[in-house]
ZARO-224839 format. One record per residue (C-alpha): residue number from 1; residue in three letters; x, y, z. Coordinates in steps of 0.05 Angstrom, whole numbers, plus 5000, padded with zeros to 4 digits. Example, Ala and Ser with C-alpha at 12.3 -4.5 7.8 and 13.67 -1.06 7.14 Angstrom:
% ZARO-224839
{atom 1, 'ALA', {5246, 4910, 5156}} {atom 2, 'SER', {5273, 4979, 5143}} 
***
This chain:
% ZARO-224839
{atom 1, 'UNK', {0825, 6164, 5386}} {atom 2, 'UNK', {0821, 6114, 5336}} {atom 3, 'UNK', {0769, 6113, 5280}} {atom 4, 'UNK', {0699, 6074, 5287}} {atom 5, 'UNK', {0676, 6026, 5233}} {atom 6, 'UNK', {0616, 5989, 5221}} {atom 7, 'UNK', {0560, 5985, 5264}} {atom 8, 'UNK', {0601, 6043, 5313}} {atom 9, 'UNK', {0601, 6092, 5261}} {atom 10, 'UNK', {0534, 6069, 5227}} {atom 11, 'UNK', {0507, 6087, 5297}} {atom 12, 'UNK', {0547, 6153, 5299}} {atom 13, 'UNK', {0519, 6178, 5233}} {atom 14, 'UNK', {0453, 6159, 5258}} {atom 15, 'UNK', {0459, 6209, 5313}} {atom 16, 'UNK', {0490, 6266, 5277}} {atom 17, 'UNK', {0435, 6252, 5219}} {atom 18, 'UNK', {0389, 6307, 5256}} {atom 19, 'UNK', {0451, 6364, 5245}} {atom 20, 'UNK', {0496, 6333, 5196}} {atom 21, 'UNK', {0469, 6385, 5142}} {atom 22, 'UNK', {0485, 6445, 5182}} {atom 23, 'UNK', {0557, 6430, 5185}} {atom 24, 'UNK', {0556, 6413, 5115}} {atom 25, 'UNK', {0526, 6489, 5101}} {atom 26, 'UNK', {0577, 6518, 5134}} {atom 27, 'UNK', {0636, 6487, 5092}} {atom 28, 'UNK', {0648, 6530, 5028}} {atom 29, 'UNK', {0646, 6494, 4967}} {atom 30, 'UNK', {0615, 6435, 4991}} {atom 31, 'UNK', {0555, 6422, 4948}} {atom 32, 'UNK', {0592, 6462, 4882}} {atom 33, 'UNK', {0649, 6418, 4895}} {atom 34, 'UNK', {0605, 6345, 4884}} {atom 35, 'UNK', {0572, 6383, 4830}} {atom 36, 'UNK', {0647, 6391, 4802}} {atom 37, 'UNK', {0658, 6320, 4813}} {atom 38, 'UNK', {0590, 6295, 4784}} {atom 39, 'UNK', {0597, 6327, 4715}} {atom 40, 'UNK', {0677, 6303, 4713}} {atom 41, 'UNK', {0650, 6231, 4703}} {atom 42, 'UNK', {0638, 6259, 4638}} {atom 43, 'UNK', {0576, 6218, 4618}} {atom 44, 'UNK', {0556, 6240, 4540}} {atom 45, 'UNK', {0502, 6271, 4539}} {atom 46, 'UNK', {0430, 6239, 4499}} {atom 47, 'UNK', {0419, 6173, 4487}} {atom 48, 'UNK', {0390, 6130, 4542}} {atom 49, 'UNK', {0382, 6155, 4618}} {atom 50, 'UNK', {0443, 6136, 4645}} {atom 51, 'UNK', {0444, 6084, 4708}} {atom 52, 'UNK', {0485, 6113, 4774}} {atom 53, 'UNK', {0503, 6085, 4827}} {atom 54, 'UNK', {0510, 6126, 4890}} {atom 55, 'UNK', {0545, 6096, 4941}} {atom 56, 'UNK', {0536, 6116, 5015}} {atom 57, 'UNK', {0493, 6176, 5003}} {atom 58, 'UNK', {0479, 6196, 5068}} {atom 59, 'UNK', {0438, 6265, 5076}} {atom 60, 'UNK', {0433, 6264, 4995}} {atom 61, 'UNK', {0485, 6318, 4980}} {atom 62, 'UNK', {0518, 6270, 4934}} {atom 63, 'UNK', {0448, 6257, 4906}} {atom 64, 'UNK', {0428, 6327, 4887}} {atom 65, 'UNK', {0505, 6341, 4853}} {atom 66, 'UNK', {0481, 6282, 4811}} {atom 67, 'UNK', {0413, 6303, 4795}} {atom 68, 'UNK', {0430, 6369, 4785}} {atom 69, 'UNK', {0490, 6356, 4732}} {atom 70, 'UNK', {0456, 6294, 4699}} {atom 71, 'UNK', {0384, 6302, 4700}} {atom 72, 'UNK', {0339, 6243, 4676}} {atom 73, 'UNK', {0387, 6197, 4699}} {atom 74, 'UNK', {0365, 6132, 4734}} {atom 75, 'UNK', {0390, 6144, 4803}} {atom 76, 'UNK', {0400, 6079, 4858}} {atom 77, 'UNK', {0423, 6115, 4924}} {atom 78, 'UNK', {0455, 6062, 4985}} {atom 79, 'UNK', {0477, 6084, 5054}} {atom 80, 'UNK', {0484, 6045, 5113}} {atom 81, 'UNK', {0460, 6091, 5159}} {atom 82, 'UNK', {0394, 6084, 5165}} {atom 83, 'UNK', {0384, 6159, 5202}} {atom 84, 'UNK', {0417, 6196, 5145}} {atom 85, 'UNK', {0383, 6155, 5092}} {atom 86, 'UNK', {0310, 6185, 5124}} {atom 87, 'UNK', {0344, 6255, 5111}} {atom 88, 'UNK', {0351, 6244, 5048}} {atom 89, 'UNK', {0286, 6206, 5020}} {atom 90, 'UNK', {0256, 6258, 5064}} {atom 91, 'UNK', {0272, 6306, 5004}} {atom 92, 'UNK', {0235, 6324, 4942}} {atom 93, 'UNK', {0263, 6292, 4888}} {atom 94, 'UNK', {0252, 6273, 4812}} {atom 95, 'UNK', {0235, 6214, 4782}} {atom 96, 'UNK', {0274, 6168, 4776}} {atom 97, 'UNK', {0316, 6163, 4838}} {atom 98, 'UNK', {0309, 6103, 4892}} {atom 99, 'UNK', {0338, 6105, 4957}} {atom 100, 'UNK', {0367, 6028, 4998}} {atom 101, 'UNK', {0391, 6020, 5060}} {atom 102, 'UNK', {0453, 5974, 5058}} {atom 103, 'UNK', {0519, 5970, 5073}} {atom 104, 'UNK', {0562, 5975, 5002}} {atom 105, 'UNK', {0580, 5898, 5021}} {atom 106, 'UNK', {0521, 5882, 5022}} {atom 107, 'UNK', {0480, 5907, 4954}} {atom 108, 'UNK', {0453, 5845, 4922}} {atom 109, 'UNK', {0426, 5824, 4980}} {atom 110, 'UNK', {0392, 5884, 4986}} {atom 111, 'UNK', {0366, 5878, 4913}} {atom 112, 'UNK', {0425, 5930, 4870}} {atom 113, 'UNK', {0444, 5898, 4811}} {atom 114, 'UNK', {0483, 5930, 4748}} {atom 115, 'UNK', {0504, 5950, 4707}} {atom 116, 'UNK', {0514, 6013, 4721}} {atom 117, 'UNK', {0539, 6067, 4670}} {atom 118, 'UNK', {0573, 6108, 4730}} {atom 119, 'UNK', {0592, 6097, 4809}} {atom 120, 'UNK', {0594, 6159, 4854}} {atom 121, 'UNK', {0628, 6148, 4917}} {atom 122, 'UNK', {0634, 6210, 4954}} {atom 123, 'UNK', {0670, 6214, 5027}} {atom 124, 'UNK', {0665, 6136, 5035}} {atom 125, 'UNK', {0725, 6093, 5018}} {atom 126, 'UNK', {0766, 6124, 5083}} {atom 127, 'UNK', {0702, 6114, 5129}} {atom 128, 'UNK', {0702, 6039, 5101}} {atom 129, 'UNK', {0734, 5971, 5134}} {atom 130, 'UNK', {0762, 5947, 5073}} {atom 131, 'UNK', {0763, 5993, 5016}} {atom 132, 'UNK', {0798, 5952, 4966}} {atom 133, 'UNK', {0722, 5911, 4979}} {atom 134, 'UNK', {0679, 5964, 4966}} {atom 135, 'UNK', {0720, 5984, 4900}} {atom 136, 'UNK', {0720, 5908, 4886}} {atom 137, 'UNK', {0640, 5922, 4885}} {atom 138, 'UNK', {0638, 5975, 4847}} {atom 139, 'UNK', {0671, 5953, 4787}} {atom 140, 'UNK', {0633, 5890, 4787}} {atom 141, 'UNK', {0575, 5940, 4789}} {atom 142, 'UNK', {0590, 5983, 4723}} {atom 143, 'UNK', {0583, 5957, 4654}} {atom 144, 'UNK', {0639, 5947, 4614}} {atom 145, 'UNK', {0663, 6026, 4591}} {atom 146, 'UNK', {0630, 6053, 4653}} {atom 147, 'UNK', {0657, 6113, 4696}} {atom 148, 'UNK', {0680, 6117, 4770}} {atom 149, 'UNK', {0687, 6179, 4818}} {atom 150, 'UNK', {0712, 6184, 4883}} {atom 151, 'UNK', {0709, 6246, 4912}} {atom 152, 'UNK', {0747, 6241, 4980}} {atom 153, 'UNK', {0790, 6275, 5030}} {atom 154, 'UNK', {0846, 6253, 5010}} {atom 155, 'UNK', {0915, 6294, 5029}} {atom 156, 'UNK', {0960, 6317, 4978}} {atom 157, 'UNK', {1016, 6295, 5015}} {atom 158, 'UNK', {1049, 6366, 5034}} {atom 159, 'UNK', {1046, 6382, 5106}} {atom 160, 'UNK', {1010, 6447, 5089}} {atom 161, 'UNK', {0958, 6420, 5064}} {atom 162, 'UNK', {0952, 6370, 5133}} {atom 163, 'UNK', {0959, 6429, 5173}} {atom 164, 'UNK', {0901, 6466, 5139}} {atom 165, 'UNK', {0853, 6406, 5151}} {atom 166, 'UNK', {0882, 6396, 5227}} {atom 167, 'UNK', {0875, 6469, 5242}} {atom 168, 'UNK', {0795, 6479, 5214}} {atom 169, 'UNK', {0782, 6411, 5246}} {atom 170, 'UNK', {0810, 6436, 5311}} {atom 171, 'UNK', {0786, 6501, 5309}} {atom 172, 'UNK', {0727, 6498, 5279}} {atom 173, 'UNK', {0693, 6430, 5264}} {atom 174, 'UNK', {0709, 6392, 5326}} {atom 175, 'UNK', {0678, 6441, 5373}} {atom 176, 'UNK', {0621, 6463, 5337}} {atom 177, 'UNK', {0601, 6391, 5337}} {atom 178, 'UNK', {0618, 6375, 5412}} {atom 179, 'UNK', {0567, 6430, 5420}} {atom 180, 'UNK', {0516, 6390, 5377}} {atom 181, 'UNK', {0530, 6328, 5418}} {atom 182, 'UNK', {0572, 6295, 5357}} {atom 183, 'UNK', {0644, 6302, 5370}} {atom 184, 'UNK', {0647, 6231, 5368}} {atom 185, 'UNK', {0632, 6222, 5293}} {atom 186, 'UNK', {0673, 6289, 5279}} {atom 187, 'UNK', {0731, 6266, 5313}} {atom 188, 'UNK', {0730, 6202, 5271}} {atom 189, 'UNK', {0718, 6239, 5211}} {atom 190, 'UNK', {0781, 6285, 5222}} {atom 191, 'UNK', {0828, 6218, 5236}} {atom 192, 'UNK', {0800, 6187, 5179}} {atom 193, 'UNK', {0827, 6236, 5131}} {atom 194, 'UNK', {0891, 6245, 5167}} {atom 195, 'UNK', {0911, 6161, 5170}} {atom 196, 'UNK', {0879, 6150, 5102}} {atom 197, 'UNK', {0908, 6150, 5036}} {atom 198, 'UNK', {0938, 6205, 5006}} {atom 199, 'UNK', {0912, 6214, 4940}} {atom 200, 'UNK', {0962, 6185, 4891}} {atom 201, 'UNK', {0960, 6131, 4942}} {atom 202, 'UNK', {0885, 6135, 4926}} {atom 203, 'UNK', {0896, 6130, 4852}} {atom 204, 'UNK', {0935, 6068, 4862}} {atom 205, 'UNK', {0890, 6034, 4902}} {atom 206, 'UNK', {0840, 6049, 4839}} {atom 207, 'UNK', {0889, 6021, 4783}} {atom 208, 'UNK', {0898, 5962, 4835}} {atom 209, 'UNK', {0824, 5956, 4836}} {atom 210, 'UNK', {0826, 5941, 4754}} {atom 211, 'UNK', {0798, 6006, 4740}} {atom 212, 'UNK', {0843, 6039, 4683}} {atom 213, 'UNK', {0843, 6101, 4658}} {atom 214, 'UNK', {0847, 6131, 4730}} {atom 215, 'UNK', {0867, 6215, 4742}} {atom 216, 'UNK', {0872, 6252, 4803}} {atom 217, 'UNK', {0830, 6317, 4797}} {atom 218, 'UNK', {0842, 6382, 4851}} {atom 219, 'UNK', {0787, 6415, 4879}} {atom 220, 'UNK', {0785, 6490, 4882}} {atom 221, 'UNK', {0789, 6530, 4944}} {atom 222, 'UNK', {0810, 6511, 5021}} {atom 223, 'UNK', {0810, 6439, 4998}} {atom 224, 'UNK', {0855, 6448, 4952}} {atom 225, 'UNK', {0902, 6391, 4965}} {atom 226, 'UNK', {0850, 6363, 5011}} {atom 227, 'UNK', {0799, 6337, 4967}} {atom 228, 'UNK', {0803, 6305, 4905}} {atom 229, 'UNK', {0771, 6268, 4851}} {atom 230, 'UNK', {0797, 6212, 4834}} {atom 231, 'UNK', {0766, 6184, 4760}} {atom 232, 'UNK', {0775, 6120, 4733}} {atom 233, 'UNK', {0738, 6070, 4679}} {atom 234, 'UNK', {0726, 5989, 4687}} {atom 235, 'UNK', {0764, 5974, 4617}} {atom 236, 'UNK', {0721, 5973, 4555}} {atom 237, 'UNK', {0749, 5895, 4536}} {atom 238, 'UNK', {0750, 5862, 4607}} {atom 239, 'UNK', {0793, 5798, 4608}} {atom 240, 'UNK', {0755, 5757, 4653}} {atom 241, 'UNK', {0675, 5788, 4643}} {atom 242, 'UNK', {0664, 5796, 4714}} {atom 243, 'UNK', {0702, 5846, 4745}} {atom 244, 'UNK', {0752, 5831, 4799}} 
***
C-alpha cells in the first residue's frame, strides 16, 4: 500500500480525529517522550516568553509537552487537518497559545510569521510531500540562534529495531484501528516510518537544511531505536539573512 499525502491523508486524519487519542493512550511513553523532546530544545530559562512554533499539532499532544516543559511561552499551533485541529482547541489551555489551520506550506498565507525562538515538529516530516520544504520553512521561521526539534519515527537502521515497529504495528496497531474504522491512516502511518529516513539520514537532511549544530537523541523504552530527536540550531551569523 503506498502512503497518502496531502488532501488523502488530511482527509484520513480527519476521520481518525474522533479516536486518534485512544491509540495514542495506549502507546507507553508517548506523551513523557514529547515532554523529553520539548525540554531538549533547551530554551534558557527567564527572560522574555519564548515564541514556538508547533508544527502539525494535530490532537495537541505536541502542544501540552510544550506547555508543560516551557510554561508562559507564546505558543502558535498549525495542522492541516482541520478534524484534529477541533480536538485540540477543544482543550483547556493557558494563555498564550493560538491554534491555525494550514498546511506547513502554506503559513504566511495563513497569517504565521517569525521569528520564532524554537520549531517543534513532532511525527510530521515523514507524513510530508516534500520535507526538505517544510524544513526550508522552518528555518526561515526561527530567528537567528533559534532551536529546532524533530521528534520522529525514524529507524535506527538495525533490523531489530524494524522488526519491533513491524511486529506492534501488525499485531497490535493495525487491527485495533481496522476495528475503529481507520486502518487506512494506520496503515500509512506504519509505511511511513518503514520507507522514511532513518535517522542519521534524518540528521542529514537537517545539516542539508542549513541548520547546524544538529544531534540525534534516543528515546527510552520500546522506541528505542525507533524514535528520535533530532536537534539542530539556524546558525547564530546567517550568511545570506533569510534562511534558505
Amino acid at each position: 500500500m503506498p502512503v497518502l499525502r496531502d488532501a488523502d491523508l488530511a482527509g484520513a486524519f480527519n476521520h481518525a480525529a474522533r479516536s486518534y487519542d485512544i491509540l495514542v493512550a495506549a502507546n507507553p511513553g508517548y506523551h513523557a517522550h514529547l515532554r523529553r523532546s520539548a525540554r531538549r530544545l533547551g530554551l534558557p530559562p527567564g527572560g522574555p516568553a519564548p515564541r514556538v512554533l508547533d508544527l502539525g499539532c494535530g490532537t495537541g499532544a505536541s502542544t501540552a509537552a510544550l506547555t508543560a516543559v516551557l510554561p508562559g511561552a507564546d505558543i502558535t499551533a498549525v495542522d492541516a487537518s482541520a478534524g484534529m485541529l477541533r480536538r485540540a482547541a477543544g482543550r483547556p489551555w493557558p494563555r498564550p497559545v493560538r491554534f491555525v489551520h494550514a498546511p506547513v506550506e502554506g503559513l504566511a498565507e495563513a497569517g504565521v510569521h517569525g521569528p520564532f525562538d524554537a520549531v517543534f515538529a513532532a511525527y510530521l516530516l515523514r507524513n510530508t510531500a516534500d520535507p526538505d520544504g517544510v524544513l526550508a520553512g522552518a528555518y526561515r521561521m526561527l530567528a537567528p540562534g533559534g532551536r529546532l526539534a524533530v521528534h520522529e519515527y525514524a529507524l535506527s537502521g538495525r533490523a531489530i529495531h524494524r522488526a519491533v515497529w513491524n511486529a506492534v504495528c501488525g499485531g497490535l496497531v493495525l487491527p485495533v484501528a481496522t476495528l475503529l474504522g481507520d486502518g487506512p491512516l494506520y496503515r500509512h502511518l506504519w509505511r511511513s516510518v518503514v520507507t522514511f529516513d532513518t535517522a542519521s539520514q534524518l540528521a542529514h537532511r537537517v545539516r542539508r537544511a542549513g541548520f547546524d549544530q544538529v544531534r540525534v537523541l534516543p528515546l527510552p523504552g520500546w522506541q528505542t531505536g525507533i524514535t528520535h530527536t533530532v536537534l539542530a540550531r539556524r546558525p547564530s551569523a546567517d550568511p545570506d539573512g533569510a534562511g534558505r
